[in-house]
C-alpha positions in Angstrom: -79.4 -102.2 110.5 -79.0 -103.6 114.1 -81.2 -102.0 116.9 -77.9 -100.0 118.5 -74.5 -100.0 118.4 -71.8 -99.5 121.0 -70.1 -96.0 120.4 -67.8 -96.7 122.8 -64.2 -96.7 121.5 -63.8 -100.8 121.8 -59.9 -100.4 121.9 -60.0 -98.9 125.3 -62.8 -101.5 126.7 -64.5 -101.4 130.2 -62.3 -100.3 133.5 -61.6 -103.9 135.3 -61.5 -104.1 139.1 -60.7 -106.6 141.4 -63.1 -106.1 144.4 -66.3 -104.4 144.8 -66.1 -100.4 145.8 -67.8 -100.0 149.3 -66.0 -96.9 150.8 -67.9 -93.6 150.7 -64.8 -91.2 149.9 -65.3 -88.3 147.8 -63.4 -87.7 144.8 -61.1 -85.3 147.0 -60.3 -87.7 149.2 -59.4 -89.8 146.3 -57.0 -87.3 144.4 -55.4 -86.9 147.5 -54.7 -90.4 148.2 -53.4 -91.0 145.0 -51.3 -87.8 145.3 -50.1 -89.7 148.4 -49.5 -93.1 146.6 -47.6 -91.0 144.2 -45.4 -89.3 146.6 -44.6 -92.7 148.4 -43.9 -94.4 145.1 -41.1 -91.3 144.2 -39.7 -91.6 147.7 -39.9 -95.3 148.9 -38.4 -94.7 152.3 -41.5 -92.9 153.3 -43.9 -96.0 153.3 -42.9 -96.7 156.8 -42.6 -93.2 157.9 -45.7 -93.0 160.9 -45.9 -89.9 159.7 -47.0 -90.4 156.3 -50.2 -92.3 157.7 -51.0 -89.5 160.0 -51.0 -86.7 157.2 -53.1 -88.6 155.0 -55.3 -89.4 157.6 -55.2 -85.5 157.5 -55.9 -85.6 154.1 -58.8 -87.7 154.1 -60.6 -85.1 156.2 -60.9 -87.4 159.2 -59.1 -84.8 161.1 -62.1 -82.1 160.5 -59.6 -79.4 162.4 -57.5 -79.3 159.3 -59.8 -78.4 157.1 -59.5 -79.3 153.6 -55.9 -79.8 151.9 -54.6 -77.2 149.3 -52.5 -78.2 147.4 -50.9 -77.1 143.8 -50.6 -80.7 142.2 -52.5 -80.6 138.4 -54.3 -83.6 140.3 -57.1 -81.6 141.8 -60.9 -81.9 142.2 -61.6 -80.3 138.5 -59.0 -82.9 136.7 -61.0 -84.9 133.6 -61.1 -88.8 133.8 -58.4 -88.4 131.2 -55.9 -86.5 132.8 -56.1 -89.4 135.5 -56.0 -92.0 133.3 -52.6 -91.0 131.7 -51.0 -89.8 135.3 -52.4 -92.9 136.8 -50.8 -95.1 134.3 -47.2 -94.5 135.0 -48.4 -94.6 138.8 -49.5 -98.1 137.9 -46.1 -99.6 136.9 -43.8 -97.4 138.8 -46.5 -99.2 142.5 -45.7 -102.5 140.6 -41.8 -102.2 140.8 -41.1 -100.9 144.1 -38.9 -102.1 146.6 -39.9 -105.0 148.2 -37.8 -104.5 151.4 -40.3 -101.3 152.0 -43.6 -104.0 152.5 -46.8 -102.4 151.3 -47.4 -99.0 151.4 -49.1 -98.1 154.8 -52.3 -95.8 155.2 -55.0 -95.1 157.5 -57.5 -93.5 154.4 -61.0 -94.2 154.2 -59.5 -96.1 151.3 -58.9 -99.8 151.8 -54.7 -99.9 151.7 -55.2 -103.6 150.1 -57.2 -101.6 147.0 -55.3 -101.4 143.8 -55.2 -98.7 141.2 -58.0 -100.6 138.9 -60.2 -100.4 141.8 -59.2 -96.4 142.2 -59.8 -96.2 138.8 -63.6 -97.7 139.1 -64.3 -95.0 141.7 -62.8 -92.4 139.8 -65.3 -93.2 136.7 -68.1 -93.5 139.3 -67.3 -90.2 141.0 -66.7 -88.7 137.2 -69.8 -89.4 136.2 -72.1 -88.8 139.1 -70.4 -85.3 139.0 -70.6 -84.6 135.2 -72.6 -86.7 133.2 -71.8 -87.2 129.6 -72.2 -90.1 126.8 -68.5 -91.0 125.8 -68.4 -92.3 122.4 -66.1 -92.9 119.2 -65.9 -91.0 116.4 -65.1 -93.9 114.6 -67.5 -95.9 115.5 -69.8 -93.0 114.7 -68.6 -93.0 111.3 -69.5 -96.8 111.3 -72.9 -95.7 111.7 -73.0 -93.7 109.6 -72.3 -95.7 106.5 -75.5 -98.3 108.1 -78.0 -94.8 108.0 -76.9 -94.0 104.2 -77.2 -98.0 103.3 -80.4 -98.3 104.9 -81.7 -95.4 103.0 -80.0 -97.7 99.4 -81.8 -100.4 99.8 -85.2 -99.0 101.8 -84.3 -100.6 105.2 -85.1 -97.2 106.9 -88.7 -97.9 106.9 -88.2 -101.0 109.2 -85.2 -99.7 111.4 -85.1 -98.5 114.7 -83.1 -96.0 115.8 -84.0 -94.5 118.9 -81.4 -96.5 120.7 -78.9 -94.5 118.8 -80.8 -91.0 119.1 -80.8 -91.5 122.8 -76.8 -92.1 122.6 -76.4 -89.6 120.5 -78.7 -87.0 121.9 -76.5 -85.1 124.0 -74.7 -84.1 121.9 -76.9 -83.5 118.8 -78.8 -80.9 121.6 -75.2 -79.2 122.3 -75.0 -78.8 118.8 -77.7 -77.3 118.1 -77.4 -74.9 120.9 -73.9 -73.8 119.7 -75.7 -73.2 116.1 -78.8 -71.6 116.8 -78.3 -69.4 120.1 -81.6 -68.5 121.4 -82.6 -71.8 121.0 -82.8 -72.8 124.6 -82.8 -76.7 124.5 -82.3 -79.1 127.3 -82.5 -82.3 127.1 -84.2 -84.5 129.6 -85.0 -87.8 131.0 -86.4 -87.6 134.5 -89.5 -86.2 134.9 -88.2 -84.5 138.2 -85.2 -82.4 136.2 -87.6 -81.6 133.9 -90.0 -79.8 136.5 -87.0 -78.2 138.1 -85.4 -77.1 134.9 -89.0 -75.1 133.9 -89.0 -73.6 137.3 -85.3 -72.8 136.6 -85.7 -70.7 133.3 -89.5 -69.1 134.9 -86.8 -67.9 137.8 -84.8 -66.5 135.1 -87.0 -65.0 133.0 -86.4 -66.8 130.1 -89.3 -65.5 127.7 -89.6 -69.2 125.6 -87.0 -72.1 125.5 -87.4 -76.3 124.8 -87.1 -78.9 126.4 -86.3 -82.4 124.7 -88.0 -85.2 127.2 -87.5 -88.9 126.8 -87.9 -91.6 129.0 -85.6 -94.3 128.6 -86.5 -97.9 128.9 -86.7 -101.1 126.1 -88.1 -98.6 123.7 -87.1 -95.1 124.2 -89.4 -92.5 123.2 -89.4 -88.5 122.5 -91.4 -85.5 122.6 -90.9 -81.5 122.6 -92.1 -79.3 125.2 -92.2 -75.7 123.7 -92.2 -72.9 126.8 -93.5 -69.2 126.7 -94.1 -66.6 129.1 -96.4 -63.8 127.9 -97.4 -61.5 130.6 -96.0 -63.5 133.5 -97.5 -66.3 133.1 -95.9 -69.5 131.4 -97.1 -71.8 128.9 -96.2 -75.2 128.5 -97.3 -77.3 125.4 -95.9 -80.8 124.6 -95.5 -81.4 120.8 -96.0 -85.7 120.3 -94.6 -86.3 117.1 -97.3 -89.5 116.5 -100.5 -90.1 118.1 -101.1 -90.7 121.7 -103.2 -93.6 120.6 -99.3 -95.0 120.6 -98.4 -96.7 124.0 -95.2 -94.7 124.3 -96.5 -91.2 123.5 -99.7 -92.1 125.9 -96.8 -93.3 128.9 -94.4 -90.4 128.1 -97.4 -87.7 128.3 -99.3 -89.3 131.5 -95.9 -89.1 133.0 -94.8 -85.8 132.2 -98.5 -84.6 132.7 -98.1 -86.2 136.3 -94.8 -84.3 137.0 -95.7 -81.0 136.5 -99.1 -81.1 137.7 -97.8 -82.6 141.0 -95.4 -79.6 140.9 -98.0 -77.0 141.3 -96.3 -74.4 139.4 -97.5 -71.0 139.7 -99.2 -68.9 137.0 -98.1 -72.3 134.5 -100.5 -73.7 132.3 -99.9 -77.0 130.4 -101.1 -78.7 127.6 -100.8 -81.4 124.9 -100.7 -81.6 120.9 -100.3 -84.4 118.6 -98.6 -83.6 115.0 -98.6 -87.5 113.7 -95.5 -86.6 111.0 -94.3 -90.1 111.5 -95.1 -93.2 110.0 -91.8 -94.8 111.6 -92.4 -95.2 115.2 -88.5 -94.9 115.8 -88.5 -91.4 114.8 -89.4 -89.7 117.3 -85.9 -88.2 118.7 -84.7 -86.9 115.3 -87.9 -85.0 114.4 -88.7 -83.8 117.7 -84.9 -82.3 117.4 -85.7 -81.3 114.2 -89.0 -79.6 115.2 -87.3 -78.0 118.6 -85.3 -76.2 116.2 -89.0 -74.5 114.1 -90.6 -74.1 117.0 -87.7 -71.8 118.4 -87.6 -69.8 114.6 -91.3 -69.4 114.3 -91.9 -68.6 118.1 -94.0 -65.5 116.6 -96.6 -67.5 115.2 -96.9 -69.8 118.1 -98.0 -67.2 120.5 -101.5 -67.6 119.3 -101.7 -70.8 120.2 -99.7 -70.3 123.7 -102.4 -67.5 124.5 -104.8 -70.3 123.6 -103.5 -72.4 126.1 -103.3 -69.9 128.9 -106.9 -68.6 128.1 -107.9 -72.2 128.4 -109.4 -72.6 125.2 -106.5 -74.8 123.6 -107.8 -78.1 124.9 -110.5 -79.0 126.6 -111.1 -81.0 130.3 -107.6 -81.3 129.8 -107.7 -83.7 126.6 -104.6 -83.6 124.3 -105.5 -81.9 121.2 -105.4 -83.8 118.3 -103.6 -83.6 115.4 -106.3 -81.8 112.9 -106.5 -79.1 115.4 -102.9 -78.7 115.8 -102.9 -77.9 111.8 -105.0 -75.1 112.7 -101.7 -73.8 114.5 -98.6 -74.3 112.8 -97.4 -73.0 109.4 -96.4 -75.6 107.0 -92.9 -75.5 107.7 -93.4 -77.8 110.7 -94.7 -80.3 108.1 -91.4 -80.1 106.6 -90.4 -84.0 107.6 -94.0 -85.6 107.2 -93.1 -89.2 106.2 -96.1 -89.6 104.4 -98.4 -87.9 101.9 -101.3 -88.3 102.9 -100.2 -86.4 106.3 -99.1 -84.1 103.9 -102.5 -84.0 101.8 -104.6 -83.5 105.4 -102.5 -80.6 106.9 -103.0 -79.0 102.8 -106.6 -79.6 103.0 -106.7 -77.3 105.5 -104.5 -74.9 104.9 -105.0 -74.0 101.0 -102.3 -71.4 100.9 -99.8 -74.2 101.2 -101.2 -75.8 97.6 -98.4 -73.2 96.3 -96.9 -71.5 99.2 -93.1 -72.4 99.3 -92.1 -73.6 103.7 -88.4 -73.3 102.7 -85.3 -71.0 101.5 -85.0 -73.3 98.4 -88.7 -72.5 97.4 -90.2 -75.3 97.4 -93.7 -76.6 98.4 -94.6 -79.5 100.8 -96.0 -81.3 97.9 -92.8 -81.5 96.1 -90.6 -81.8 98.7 -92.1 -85.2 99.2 -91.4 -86.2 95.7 -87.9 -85.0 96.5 -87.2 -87.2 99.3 -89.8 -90.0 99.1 -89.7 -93.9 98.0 -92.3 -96.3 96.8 -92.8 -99.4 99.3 -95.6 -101.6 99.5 -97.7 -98.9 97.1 -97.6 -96.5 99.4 -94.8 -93.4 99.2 -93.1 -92.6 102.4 -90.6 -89.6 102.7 -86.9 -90.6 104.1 -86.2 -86.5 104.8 -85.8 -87.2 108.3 -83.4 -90.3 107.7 -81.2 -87.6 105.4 -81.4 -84.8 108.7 -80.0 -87.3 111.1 -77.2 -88.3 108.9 -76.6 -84.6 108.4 -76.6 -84.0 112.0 -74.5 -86.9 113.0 -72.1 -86.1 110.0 -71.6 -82.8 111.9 -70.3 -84.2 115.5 -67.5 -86.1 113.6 -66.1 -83.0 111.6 
């Protein structure tokens, strides 16, 4: 399967311009240009009307006397990229057929009068997502990869694929989702150190009693991890959930850095620490099952507060070392071990927690052991479970229903 795919709907391609951007206009001062343009274009005879210059110089808020203009147009400040792309396209050919006779149309806006509506367009998308950022992509093409996940699981490819490239696409969305499924969930999803800090401060403001936070940082080869967050008794703990090993150079970056952040914050009455879980043999896998663990650690938050007393009491780790993953089994009930990809991760976490020999971890009563066999495949003489592979088709199946 390739590394990534474009989810962006191919038909409608990238927005072209003509020149390079360089004025600093708001978004505002945009809509009420093209409100402008459009009122010119309907009445041609004002183009050379002094006047016309001389409101939209108004209107650009270089004459700070007048205050902003109000105005009952459906082009306003809170109008989607959408709605501007359909009013704008009309605009577009209606500019392209005017009367010659009235010259150019004349304006003393911020905006260069020599720009055209592509160029608009371009600052429109800047603006749009500066203001509101979201991950556009096609449900088609979603569907596209969806049909590569299933195949790779046919013929064993899984094993070898990398998806994070997708996850971190996809992400956005798969974190709204699970928000609008499981309220109480409290999941953000991050990827600058610096939100993160000021989104923990946020929900300690608020008095959020335990929420998530998903944190990746972005680069050739994007990598994930689970913050878990409780406050007991006014004071918060924070502990970071690495879904492999921090021997890993991507868990060992992604924990110095978030270690850095929030230490550098100096948050008051916060305590944070680090755990390793090593479920996966797939080094790609670290967005899906730290999704998919967000989701335990917010239904088992009861048996958790041990281990977040632990941490506060300053007992969890020591000299600030992360704690490794045969301590961490000493934490968490054997439904976190639900997506182990292999069984001998399996066998260690059973070793030490006997009960589990027998003790069913899900609604369809079954045991870890045999959950494996469920969802497992022989490669190489060595068995490795595709359960997670079958959870993010199952969660990307869901964003195109």
């Amino acid at each position: 399967m390739p590394r990534s795919k474009n989810l962006t709907d191919q038909d409608s391609g990238p927005i072209q311009t003509s020149s390079p951007l360089n004025s600093s206009a708001t978004l505002e001062e945009l809509l009420t240009h093209l409100e402008t343009l459009e009122t010119q274009i309907s009445d041609p005879s004002q183009t050379n009307d002094p006047s016309q210059a001389s409101g939209l110089n108004q209107a650009s808020g270089f004459n700070q006397a007048s205050g902003p203009i109000q105005t009952s147009s459906p082009l306003n400040s809170s109008a989607t990229l959408e709605e501007l792309l359909t009013r704008l396209g009309p605009l577009k050919a209606q500019a392209s057929g005017l009367n010659q006779d009235s010259g150019p149309i004349q304006t003393s806006s911020p905006l260069n009068s020599s720009a055209t509506l592509e160029e608009l367009l371009s600052r429109l998308e800047a603006n749009e997502t500066t203001e509101k950022p979201s991950i556009l992509f096609s449900k088609k093409a979603l569907q596209n990869v969806i049909s590569d996940l299933e195949n790779d699981i046919t013929n064993s490819s899984f094993v070898d694929a990398n998806y994070a490239h997708i996850d971190l696409t996809i992400m956005p969305h798969l974190v709204e989702q699970e928000n609008n499924k499981c309220p109480g969930i409290n999941l953000q999803f991050i990827t600058d150190p610096e939100q993160l800090v000021k989104s923990i401060q946020k929900v300690i403001n608020q008095g959020i009693p335990s929420s998530r936070f998903l944190i990746s940082l972005e680069g050739n080869d994007p990598h994930f991890a689970i913050i878990d967050q409780q406050t007991i008794a006014n004071k918060t703990s924070l502990i970071l959930f690495e879904t492999t090993k921090f021997t890993h150079m991507n868990a060992e970056v992604l924990g110095v850095t978030v270690k850095s952040a929030i230490e550098a914050a100096q948050l008051p009455y916060c305590y944070f620490s680090m755990a390793e879980i090593n479920l996966q043999a797939n080094s790609s896998e670290s967005g899906i099952i730290s999704l998919l663990f967000a989701k335990k650690l917010h239904l088992e938050a009861n048996k958790l507060k041990v281990m977040h007393q632990d941490n506060i009491s300053g007992i969890l780790c020591k000299r600030g070392i992360p704690l490794p993953y045969h301590k961490v089994d000493e934490y968490l009930p054997g439904a976190f071990y639900k997506h182990a990809q292999t069984g001998k991760r399996i066998s260690q976490y059973v070793d030490k927690n006997r009960q589990y020999f027998t003790k069913t971890i899900n609604n369809k009563d079954e045991i870890l052991h045999h959950r494996l066999d469920k969802h497992s495949v022989l490669l190489d003489n060595k068995v490795v479970s595709c359960s997670s592979q079958k959870k993010r088709i199952e969660k990307y199946k869901a964003l195109v229903r």
